[in-house]
VMD Tcl script that draws the C-alpha trace (Angstrom):
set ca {
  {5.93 -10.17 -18.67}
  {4.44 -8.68 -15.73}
  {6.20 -7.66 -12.14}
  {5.36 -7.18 -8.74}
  {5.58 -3.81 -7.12}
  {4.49 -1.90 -4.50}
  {0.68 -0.32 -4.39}
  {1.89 2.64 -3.20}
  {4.66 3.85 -5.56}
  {5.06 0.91 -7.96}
  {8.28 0.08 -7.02}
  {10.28 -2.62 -5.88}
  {9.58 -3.58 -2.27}
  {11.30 -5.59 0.42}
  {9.42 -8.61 1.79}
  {11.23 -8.31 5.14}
  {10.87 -11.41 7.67}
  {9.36 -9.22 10.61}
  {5.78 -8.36 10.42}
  {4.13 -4.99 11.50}
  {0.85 -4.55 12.84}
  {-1.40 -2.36 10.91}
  {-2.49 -0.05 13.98}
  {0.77 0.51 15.63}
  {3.30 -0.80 13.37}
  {4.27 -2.83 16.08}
  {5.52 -6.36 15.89}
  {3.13 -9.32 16.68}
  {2.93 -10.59 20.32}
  {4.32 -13.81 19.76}
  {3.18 -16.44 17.62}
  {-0.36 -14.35 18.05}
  {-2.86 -11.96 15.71}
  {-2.31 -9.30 18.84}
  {-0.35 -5.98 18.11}
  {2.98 -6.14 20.86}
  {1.89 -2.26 21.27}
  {-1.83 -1.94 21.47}
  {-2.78 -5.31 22.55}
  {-5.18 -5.52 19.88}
  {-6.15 -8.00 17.82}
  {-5.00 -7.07 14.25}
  {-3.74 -7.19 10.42}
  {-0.13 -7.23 9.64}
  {1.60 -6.06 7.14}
  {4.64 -7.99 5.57}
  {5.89 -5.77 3.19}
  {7.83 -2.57 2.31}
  {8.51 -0.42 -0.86}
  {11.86 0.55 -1.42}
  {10.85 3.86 -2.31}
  {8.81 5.62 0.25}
  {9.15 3.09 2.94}
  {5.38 2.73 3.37}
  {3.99 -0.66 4.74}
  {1.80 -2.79 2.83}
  {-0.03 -5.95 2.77}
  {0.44 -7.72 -0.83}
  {2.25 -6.16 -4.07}
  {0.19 -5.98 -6.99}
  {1.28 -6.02 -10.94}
  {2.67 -3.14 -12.64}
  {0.16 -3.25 -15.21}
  {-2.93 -2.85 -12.75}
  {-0.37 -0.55 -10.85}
  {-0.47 1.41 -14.44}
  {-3.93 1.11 -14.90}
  {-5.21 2.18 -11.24}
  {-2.50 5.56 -11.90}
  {-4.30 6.46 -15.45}
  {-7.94 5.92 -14.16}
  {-6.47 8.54 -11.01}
  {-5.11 10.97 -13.30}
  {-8.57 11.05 -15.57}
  {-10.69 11.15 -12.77}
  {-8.65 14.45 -11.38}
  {-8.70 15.94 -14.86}
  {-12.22 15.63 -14.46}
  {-12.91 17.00 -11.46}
  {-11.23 20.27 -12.22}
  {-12.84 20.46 -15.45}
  {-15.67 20.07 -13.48}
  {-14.79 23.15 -10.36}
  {-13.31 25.36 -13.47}
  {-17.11 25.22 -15.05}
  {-15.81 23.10 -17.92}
  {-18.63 20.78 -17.71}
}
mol new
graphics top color blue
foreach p $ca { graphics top sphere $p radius 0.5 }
foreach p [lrange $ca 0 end-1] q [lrange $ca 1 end] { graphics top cylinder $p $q radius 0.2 }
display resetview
């Protein structure tokens, strides 16, 4: 069975009951779309990963978390077989 976790690490996250903005990491301005900070009208994030503390907008499953890292890692590989001539 699958699990949620953060994008960013793949770990577990807190879905914490105060939003942040995504330009200031401000709080909303009120019941509003406008960033407390800026003014602005934005995004907000509504979650956190327990790991790194970074902000983000939905968790995603492990497996796809898995699947995004390998695809990462092989592209790398191939980029410095590529800038070491190997291709």
């Amino acid at each position: 069975m699958s699990e949620l976790v953060s994008p960013c690490c793949g770990a577990e996250y807190s879905d914490d009951e105060s939003l942040v903005s995504v330009c200031c990491t401000a709080e909303p301005k009120g019941h509003t779309d406008l960033c407390s900070k800026c003014l602005e009208h934005t995004d907000f994030f509504a979650y956190t990963c327990n790991n790194c503390n970074d902000w983000f907008e939905e968790p995603e499953e492990d497996y796809e978390y898995n699947e995004r890292m390998k695809e990462s890692i092989a592209e790398d590989r191939m980029d410095e077989a590529r800038d070491m001539g190997e291709l």
